[in-house]
LOMAR-170679 format. One line per field, with one value per residue: x, y, z of N, C-alpha, C in turn; residue in three letters; residue number from 1. Coordinates in steps of 0.001 Angstrom, whole numbers, padded with zeros to 6 digits. Layout:
nc1 = [X:...]
nc2 = [Y:...]
nc3 = [Z:...]
cac1 = [X:...]
cac2 = [Y:...]
cac3 = [Z:...]
cc1 = [X:...]
cc2 = [Y:...]
cc3 = [Z:...]
resn = [ALA:...]
resi = [NUM:...]
This chain:
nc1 = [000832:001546:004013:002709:001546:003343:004400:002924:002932:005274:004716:003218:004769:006498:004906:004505:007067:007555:005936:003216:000793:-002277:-005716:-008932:-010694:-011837:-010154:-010277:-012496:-012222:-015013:-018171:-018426:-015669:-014518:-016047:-015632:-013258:-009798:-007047:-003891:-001120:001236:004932:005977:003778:003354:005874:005747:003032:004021:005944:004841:002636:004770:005765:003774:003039:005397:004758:002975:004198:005312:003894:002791:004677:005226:002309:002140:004712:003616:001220:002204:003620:001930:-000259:-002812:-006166:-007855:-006713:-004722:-006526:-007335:-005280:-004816:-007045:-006557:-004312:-004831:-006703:-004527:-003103:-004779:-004136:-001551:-001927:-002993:-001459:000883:-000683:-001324:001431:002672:000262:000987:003677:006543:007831:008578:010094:013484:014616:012722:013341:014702:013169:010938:012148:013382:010802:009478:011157:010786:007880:008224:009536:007569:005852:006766:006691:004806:000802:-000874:000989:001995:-000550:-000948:001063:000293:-001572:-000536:000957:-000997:-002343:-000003:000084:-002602:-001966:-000225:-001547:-003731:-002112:-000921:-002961:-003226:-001475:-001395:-001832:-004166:-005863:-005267:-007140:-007149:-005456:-005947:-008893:-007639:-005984:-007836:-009375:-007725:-007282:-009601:-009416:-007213:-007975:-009553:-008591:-006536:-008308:-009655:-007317:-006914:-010125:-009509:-007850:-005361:-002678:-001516:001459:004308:005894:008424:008678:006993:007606:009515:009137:007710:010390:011409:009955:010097:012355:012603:010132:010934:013158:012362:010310:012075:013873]
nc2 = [-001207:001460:001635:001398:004078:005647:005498:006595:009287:009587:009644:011761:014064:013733:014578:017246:018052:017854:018374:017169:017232:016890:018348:018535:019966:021842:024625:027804:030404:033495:036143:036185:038975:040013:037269:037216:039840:041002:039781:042017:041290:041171:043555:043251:043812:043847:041190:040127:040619:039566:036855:036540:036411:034850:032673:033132:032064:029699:028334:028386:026777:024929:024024:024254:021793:019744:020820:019538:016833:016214:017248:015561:013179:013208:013190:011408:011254:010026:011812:014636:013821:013174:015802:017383:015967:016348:019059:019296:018464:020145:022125:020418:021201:023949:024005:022660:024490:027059:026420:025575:028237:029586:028276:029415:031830:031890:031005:029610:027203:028066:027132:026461:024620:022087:022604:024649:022676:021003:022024:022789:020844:019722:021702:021229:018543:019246:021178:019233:017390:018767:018530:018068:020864:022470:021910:022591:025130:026132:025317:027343:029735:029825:029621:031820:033822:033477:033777:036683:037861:036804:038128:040906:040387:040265:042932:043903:042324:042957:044719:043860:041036:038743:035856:034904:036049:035254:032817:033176:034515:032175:031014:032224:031950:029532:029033:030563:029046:027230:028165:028788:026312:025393:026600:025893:023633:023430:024776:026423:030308:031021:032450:035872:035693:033684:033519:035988:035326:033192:035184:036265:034569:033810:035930:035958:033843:034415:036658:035505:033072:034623:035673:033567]
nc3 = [000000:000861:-000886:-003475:-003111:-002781:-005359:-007245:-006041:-006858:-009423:-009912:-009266:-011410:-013453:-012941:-013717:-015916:-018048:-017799:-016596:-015709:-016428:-014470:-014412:-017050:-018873:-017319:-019174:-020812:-019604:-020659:-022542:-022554:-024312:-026349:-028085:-030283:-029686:-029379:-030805:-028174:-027918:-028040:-025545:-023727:-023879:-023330:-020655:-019576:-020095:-018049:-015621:-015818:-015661:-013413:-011896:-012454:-011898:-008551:-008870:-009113:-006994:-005074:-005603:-004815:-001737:-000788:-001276:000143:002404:003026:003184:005052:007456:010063:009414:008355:007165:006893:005095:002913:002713:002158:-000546:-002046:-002092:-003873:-005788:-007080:-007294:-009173:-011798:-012121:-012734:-015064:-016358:-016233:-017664:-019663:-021109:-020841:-023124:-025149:-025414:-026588:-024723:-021954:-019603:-016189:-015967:-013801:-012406:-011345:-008908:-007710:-007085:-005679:-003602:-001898:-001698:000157:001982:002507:003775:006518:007891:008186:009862:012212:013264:013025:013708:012983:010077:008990:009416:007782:005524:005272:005314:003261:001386:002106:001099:-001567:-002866:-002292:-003949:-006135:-006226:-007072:-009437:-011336:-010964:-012718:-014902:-018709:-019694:-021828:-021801:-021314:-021673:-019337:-017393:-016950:-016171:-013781:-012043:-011445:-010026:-007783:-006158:-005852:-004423:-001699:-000919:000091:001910:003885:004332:005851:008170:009211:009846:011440:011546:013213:013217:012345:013753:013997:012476:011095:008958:008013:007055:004966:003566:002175:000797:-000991:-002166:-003702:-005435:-006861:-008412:-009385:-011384:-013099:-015087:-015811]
cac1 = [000000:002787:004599:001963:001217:004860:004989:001999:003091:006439:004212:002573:005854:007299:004224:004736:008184:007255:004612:002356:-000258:-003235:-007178:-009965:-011620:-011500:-009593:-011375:-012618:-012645:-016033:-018404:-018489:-014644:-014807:-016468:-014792:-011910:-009214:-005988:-002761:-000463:002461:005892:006463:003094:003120:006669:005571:002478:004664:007016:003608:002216:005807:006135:002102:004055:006443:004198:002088:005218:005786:002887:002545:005910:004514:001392:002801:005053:002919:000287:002966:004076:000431:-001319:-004236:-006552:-008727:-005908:-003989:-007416:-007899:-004059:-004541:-007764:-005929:-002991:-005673:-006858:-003065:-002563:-005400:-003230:000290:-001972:-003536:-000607:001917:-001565:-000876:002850:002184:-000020:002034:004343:006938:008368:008127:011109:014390:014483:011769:013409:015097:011816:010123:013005:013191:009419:009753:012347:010070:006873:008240:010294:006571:004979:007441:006382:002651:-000585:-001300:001894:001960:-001933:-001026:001909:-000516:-002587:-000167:001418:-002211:-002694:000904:000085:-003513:-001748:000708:-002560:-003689:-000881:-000924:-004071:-003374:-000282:-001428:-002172:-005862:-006629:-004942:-008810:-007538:-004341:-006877:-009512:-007234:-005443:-008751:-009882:-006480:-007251:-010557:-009095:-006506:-008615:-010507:-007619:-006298:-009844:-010191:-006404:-007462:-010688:-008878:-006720:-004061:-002339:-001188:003067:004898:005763:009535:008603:005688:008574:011163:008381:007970:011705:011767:008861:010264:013477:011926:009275:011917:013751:011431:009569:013012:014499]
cac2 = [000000:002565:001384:001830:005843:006273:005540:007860:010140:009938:010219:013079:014614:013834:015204:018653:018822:017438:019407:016161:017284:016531:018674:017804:020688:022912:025879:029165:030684:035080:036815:036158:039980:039715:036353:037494:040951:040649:040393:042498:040963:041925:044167:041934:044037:043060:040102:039492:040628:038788:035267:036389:036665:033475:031497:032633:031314:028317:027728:028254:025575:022729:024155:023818:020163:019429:020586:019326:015449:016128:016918:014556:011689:013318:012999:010053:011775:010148:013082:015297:013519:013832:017335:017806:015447:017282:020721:019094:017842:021212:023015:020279:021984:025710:023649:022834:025810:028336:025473:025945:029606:029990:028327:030599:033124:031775:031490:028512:027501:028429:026784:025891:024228:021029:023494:024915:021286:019640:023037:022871:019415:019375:022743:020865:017487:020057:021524:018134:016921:019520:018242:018774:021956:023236:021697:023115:026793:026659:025783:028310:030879:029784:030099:033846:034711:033154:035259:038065:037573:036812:039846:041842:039982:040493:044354:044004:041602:043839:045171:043405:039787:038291:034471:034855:036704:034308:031979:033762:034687:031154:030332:032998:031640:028241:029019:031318:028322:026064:028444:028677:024756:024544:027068:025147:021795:023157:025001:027851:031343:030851:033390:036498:035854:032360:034263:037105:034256:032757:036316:037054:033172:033632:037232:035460:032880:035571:037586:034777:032565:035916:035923:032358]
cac3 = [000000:000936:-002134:-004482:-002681:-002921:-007211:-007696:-005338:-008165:-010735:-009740:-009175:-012840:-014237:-012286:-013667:-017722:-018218:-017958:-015340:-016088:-015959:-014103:-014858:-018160:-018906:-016993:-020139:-020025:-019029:-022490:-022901:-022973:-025296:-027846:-028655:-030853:-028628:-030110:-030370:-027372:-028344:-027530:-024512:-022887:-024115:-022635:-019270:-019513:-019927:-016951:-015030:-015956:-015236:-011885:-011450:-012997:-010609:-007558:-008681:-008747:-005446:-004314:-005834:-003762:-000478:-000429:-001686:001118:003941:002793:002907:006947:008538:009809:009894:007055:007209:006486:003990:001605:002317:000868:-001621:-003154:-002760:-004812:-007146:-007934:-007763:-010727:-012572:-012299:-013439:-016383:-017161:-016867:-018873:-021262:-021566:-021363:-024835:-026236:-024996:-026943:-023679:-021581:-018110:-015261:-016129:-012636:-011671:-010823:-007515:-006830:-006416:-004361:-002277:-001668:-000894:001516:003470:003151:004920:007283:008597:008174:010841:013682:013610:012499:013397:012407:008962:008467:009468:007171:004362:005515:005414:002239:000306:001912:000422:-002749:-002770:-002503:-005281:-007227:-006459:-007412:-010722:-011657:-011223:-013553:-016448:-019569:-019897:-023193:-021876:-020898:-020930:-018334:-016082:-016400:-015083:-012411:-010841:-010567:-009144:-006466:-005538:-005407:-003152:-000661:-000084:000465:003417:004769:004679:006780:009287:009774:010258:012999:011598:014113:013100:012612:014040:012368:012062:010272:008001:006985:006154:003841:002080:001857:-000014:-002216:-003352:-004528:-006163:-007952:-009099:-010503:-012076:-013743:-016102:-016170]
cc1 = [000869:003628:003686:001498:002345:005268:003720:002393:004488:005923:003768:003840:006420:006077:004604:006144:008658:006816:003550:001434:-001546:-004633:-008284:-010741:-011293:-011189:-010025:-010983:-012819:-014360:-016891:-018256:-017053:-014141:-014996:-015918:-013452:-011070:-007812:-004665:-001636:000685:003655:005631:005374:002925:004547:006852:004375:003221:005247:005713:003019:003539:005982:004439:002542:004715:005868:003394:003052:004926:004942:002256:003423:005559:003574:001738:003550:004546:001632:001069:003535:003128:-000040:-003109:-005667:-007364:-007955:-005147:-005378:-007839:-006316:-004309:-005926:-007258:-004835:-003920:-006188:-005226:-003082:-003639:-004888:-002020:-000151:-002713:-002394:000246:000540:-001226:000424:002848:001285:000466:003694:005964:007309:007980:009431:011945:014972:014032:012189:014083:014357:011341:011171:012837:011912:009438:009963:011617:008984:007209:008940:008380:005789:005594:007062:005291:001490:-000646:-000224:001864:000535:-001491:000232:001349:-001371:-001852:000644:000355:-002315:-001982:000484:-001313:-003108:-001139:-000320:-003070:-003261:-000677:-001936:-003909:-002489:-000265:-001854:-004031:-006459:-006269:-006164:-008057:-006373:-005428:-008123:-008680:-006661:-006898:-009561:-009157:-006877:-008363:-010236:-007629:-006551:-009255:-009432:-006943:-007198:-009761:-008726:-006810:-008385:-010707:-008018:-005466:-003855:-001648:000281:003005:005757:007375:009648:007662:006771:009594:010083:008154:008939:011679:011467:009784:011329:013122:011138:009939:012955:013486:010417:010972:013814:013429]
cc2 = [001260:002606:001727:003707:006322:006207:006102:009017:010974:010492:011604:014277:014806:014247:016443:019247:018667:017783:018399:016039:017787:017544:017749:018716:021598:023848:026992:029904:032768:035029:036713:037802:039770:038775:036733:038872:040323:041304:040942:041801:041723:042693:043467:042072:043280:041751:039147:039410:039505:037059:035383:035800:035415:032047:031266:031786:029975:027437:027474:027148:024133:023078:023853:021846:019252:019424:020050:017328:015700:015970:015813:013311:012287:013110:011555:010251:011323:011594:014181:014987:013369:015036:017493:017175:015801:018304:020476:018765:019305:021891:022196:020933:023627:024968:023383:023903:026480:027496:025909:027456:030115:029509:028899:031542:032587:031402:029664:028361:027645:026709:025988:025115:023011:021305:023920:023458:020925:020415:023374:021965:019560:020558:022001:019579:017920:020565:019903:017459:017482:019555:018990:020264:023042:023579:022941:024636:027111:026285:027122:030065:031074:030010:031919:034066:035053:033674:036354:038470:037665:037942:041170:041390:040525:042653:044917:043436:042779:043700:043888:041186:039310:036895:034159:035334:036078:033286:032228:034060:033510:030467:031016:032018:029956:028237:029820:030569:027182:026441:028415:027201:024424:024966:026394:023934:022106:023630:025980:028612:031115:032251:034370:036415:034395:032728:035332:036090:033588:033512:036324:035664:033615:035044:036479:034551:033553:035879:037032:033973:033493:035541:034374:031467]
cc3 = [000000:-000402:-003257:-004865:-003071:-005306:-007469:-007200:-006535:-008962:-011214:-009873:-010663:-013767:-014305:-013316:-015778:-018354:-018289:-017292:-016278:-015419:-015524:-014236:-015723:-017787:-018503:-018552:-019674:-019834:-020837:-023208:-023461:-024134:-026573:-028391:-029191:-029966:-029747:-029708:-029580:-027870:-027441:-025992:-023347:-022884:-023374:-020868:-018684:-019493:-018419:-015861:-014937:-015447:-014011:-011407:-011523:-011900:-008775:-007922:-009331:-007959:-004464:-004796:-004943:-002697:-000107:-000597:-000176:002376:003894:003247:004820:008126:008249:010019:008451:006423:006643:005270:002775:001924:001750:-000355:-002576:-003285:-003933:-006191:-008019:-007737:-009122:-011582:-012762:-012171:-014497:-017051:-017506:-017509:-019913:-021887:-021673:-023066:-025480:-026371:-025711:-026171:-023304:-019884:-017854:-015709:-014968:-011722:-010968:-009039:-006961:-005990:-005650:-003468:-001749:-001008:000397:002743:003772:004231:006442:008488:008740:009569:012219:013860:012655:012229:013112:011280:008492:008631:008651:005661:004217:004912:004108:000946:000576:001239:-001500:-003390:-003081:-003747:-006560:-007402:-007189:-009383:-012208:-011730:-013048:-015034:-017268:-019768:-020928:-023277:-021298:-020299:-019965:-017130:-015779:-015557:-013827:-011381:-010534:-009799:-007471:-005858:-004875:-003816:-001837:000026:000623:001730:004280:005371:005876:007592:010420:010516:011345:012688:012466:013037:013733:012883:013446:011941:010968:008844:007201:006187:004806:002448:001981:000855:-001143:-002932:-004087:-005603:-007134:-009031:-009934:-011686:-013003:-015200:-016413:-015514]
resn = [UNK:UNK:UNK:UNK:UNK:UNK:UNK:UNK:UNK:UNK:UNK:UNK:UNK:UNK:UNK:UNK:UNK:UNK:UNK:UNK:UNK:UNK:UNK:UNK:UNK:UNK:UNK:UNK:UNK:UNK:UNK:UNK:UNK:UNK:UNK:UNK:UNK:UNK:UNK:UNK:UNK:UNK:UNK:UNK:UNK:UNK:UNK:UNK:UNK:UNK:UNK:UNK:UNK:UNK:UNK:UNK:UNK:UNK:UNK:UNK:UNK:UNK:UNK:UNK:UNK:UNK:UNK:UNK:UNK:UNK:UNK:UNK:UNK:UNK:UNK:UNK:UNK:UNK:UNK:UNK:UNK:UNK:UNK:UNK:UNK:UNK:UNK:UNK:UNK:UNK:UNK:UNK:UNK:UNK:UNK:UNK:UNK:UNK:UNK:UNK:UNK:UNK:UNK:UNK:UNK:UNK:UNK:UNK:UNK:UNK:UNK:UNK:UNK:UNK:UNK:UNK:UNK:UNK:UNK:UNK:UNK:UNK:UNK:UNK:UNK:UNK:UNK:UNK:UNK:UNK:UNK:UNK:UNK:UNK:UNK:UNK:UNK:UNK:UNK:UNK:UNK:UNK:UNK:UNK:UNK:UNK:UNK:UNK:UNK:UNK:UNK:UNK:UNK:UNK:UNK:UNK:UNK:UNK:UNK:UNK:UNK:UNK:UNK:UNK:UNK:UNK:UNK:UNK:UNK:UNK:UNK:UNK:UNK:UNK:UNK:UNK:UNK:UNK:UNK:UNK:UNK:UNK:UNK:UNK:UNK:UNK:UNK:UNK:UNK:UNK:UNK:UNK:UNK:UNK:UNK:UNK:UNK:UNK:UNK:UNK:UNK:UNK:UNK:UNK:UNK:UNK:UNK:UNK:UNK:UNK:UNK:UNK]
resi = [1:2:3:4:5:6:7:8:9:10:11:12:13:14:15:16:17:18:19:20:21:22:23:24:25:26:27:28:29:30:31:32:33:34:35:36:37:38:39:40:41:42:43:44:45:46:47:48:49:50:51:52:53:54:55:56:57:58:59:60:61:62:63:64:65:66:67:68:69:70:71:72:73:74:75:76:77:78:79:80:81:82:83:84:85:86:87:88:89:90:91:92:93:94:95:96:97:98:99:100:101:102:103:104:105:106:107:108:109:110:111:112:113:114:115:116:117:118:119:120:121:122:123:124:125:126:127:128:129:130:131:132:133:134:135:136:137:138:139:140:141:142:143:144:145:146:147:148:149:150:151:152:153:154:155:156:157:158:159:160:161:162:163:164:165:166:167:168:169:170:171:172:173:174:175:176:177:178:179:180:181:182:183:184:185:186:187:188:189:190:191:192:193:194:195:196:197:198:199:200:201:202:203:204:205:206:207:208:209:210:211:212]
């Protein structure tokens, strides 16, 4: 049984990093008003910010395929290990959307990604180790960041990009509910010198994965 969790658990992993991750639910399509207007082709520049934009979305969702495989595989909690293992189920639905749009966008994913996922890894079985309600409030606090980021994205994509912004805003909604659901399960509120080390990570990671 462990053996069998452990070569899906791979699989899942060498999808994340192949581009081989698989939908369970279709592509968020724009707003039909948006849809149906001819949309104008982006000029490079937005169109090259728009990719950076979409890669780092990219890279947060190995990372988040890494941690959540991780702490899923550190709890004996069954209850817990299927609430990670549906949140991982929808993260793989936003590793195949934005891989869907870095290709229309003509664009690639992060050069890196195989350093993101191990270094995700190696934090999620790191919180998975100091318990339950550790692990849960460091999902918790890793969906707000990653909210916010969405946020911030969403201000920044170009006006006229409709299907990057359909998907970013169902990413948000999906991962507003995913901190909600750790909270509820018992995660605690980390402390804020563990919450700043998380932003000082993620900015590095942003800022690199945006360009390589």
């Amino acid at each position: 049984m462990l053996l069998d969790e452990l070569i899906g658990e791979f699989d899942r992993g060498l999808r994340s990093l192949t581009g081989g991750s698989r939908m369970s639910r279709p592509l968020p399509l724009p707003q039909a008003s948006a849809a149906t207007a001819e949309a104008p082709e982006l000029p490079p520049a937005e169109r090259a910010h728009a990719a950076g934009l979409m890669r780092v979305n990219h890279v947060g969702e190995v990372c988040a395929q890494a941690l959540y495989q991780a702490q899923k595989l550190a709890t004996d909690s069954p209850s817990l290990r299927a609430m990670f293992d549906h949140a991982a189920s929808e993260e793989e639905d936003h590793l195949a959307w934005t891989a869907k749009r870095l290709q229309a966008l003509d664009s690639r994913p992060s050069l890196l990604n195989p350093l993101w996922y191990t270094g995700a890894l190696a934090i999620g079985l790191a919180a998975g180790r100091l318990g339950d309600r550790v692990s849960l409030g460091f999902m918790a606090e890793t969906e707000r960041q990653v909210e916010q980021h969405l946020d911030s994205h969403l201000d920044q994509l170009p006006a006229a990009d409709h299907e990057s912004r359909a998907i970013v805003e169902q990413m948000r909604i999906d991962e507003a509910q995913h901190g909600k659901a750790a909270m509820d399960a018992g995660g605690i509120e980390l402390p804020f010198p563990a919450r700043a080390l998380m932003r000082a990570m993620s900015k590095v990671m942003t800022r690199t994965a945006y360009y390589i």
